[in-house]
C-alpha positions as CSV (number, residue, x, y, z in Angstrom):
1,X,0.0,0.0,0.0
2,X,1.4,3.2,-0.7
3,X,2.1,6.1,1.7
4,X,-1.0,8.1,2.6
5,X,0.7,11.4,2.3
6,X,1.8,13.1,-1.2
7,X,5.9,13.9,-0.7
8,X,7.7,12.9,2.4
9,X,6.2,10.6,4.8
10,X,6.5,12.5,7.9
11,X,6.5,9.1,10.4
12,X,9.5,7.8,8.5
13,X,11.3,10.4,10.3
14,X,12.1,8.7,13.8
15,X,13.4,4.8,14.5
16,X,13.3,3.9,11.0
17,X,15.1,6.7,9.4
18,X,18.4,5.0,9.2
19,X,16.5,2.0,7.0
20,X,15.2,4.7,5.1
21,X,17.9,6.6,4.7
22,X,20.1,3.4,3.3
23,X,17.4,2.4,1.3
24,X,16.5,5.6,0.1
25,X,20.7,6.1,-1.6
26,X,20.5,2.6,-2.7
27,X,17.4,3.3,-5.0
28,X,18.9,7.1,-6.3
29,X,21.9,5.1,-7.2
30,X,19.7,2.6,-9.0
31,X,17.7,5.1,-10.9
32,X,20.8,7.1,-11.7
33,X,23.1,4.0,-13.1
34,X,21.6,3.1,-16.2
35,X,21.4,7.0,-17.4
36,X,25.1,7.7,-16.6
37,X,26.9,4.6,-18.3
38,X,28.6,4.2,-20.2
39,X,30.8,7.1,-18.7
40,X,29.9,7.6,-15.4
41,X,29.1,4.9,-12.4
42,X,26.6,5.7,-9.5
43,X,28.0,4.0,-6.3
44,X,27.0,3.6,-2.8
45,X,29.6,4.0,-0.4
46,X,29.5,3.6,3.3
47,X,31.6,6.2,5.3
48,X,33.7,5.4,7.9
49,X,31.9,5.1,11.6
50,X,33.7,7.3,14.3
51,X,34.0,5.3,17.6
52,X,31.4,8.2,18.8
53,X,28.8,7.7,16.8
54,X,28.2,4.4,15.5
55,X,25.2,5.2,13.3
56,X,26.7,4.0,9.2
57,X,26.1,6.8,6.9
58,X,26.1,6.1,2.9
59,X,27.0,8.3,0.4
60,X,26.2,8.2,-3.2
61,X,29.5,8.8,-5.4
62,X,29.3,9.7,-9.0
63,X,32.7,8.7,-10.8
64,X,33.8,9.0,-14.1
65,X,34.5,5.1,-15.6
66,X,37.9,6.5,-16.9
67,X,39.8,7.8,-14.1
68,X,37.5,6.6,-10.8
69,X,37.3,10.5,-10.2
70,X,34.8,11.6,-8.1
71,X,32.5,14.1,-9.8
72,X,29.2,14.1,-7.6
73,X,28.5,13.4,-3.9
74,X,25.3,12.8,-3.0
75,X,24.3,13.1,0.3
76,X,21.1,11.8,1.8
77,X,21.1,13.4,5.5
78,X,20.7,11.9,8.4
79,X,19.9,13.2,12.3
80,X,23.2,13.0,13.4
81,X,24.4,15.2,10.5
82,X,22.1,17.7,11.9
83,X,23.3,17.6,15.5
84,X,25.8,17.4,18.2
85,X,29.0,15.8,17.0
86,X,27.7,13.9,14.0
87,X,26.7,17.4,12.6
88,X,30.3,18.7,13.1
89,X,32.2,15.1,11.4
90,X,29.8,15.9,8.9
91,X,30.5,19.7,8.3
92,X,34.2,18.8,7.7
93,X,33.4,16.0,5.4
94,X,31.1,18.6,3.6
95,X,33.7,20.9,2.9
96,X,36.7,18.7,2.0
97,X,34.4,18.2,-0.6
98,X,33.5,22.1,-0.5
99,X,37.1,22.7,-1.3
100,X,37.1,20.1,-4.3
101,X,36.4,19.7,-7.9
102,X,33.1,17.5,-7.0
103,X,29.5,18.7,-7.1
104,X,27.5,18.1,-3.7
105,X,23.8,17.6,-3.8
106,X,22.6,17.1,-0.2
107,X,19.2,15.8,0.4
108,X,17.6,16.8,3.2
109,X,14.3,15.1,4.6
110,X,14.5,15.8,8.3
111,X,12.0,18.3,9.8
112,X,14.6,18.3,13.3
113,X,18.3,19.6,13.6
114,X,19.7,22.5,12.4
115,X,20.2,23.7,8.7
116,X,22.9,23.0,6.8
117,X,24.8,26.4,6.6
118,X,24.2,28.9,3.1
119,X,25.3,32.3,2.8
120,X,21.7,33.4,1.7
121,X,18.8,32.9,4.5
122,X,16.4,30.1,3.6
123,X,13.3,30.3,2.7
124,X,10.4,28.6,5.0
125,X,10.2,25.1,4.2
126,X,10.2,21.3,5.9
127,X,12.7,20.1,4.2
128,X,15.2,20.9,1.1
129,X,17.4,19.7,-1.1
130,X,20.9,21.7,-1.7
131,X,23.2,21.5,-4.9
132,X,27.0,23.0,-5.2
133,X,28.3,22.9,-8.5
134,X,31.9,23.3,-8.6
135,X,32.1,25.9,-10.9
136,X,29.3,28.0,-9.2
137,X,30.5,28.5,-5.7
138,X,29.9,29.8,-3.1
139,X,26.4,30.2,-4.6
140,X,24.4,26.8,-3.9
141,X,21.0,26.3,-5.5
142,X,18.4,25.2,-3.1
143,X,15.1,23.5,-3.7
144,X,12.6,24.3,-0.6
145,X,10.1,21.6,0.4
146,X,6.7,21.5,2.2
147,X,5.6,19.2,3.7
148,X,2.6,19.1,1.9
149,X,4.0,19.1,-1.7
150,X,5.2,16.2,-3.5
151,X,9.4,16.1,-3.9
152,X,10.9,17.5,-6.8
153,X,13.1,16.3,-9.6
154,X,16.7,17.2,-9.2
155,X,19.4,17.9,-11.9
156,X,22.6,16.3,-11.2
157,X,25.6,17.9,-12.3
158,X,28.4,16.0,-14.3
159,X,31.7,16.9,-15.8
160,X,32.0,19.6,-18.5
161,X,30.8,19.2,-21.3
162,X,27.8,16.8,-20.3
163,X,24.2,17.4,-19.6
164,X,23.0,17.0,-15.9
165,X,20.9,14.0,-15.4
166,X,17.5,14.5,-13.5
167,X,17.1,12.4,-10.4
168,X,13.1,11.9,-9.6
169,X,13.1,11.9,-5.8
170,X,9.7,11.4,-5.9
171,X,10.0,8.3,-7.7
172,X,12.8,6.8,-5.6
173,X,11.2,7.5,-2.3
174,X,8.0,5.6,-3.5
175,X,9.8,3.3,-4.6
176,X,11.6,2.5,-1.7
177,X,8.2,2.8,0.6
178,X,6.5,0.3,-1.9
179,X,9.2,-2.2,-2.2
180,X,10.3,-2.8,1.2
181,X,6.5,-2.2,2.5
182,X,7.0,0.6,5.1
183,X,3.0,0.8,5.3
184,X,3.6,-2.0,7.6
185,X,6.6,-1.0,9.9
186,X,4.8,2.5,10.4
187,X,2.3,2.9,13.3
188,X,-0.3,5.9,11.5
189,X,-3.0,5.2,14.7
190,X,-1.1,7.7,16.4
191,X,1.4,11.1,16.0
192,X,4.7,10.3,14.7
193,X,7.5,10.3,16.6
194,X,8.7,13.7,15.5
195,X,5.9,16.1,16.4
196,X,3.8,18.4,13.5
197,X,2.4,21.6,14.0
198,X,-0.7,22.0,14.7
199,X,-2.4,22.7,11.6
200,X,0.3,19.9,9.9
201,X,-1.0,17.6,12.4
202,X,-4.7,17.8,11.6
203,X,-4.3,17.9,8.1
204,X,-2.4,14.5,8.6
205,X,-4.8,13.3,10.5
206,X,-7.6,14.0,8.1
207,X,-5.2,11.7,4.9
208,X,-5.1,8.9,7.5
209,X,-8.6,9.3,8.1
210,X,-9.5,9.2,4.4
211,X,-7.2,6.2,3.6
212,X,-9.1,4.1,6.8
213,X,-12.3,5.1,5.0
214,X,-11.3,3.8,1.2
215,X,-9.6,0.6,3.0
216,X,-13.0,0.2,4.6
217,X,-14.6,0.3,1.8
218,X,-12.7,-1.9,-1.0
């Protein structure tokens, strides 16, 4: 059954983030592979744990097939990227690659923690997706996200020369909640574990409501 709610499923968010949030890069690097070859490979690559924080993190790497060059990181965020030390390990990972040739295209999908940091102030949103291009910085394009709106489609930045390829996120998260069936790891009879506002909270309620009802009914 699919998720009751148009973009992001807000009660992903909690316990089972970190299943999501490997699933979630395996399945961009599966929709990304086939539209990259034959020049470019789309791999997942777990980073090291610090004894501190033993939560895995995985990273999608865009190389180029010739010389195993790193040309896009992409980063799907996780809670302790957002907070206390994990946020700080992952500021310096972000800008050793910052400091690089790559692109970075950070994903995130976390209503809690803090921001990643941008020289402009950010628009209102739930969540966001950022995108450095090499050659554009310090300017980082950002795609603002409610929580009410479907996710968008992201261009992915390659070397010179070649087009960017469009990642659906859209696509890949309902993929993932479809296939591994995260209808029935999710408790919907109550709030999630990370709280919505008020007016978020009823309007939740009322898609839950409305699914109960057509389930009812089929």
């Amino acid at each position: 059954m699919p998720s009751p709610f148009p973009g992001m499923d807000p009660y992903l968010e909690g316990s089972l983030w970190m299943s999501v949030h490997t699933q979630l890069a395996v399945e961009i690097a599966r929709q990304l592979a086939p539209r990259l070859r034959p020049r470019y490979l789309a791999l997942t690559m777990k980073s090291p744990i610090p004894a501190r924080n033993p939560i895995p993190h995985v990273t999608v790497e865009i190389r180029d097939t010739a010389h195993r060059q790193l040309v896009t990181a992409i980063e799907v965020l996780s809670p302790t990227n957002k907070r206390g030390d994990g946020r700080q390990e992952y500021l310096v990972k972000r800008q050793r690659i910052l400091t690089s040739d790559a692109h970075l295209l950070e994903i995130d999908l976390l209503r809690e923690g803090r921001r990643l940091p941008t020289l402009e102030p950010l628009p209102d949103m739930d969540y966001g997706v950022f995108l450095s291009r090499a050659e554009q910085r310090p300017a980082v394009g950002v795609w603002p996200i409610r929580l009410r709106s479907p996710l968008p489609q992201i261009p992915v930045p390659l070397l010179p020369g070649d087009a960017d390829v469009l990642l659906d996120l859209q696509l890949a998260f309902t993929q993932v909640y479809d296939l591994i069936g995260y209808d029935l790891a999710v408790d919907y009879s109550g709030p999630p574990e990370v709280p919505l506002a008020p007016e978020d909270a009823a309007w939740a309620a009322q898609l839950l409501e409305n699914r109960r009802v057509g389930a009812g009914s089929s």
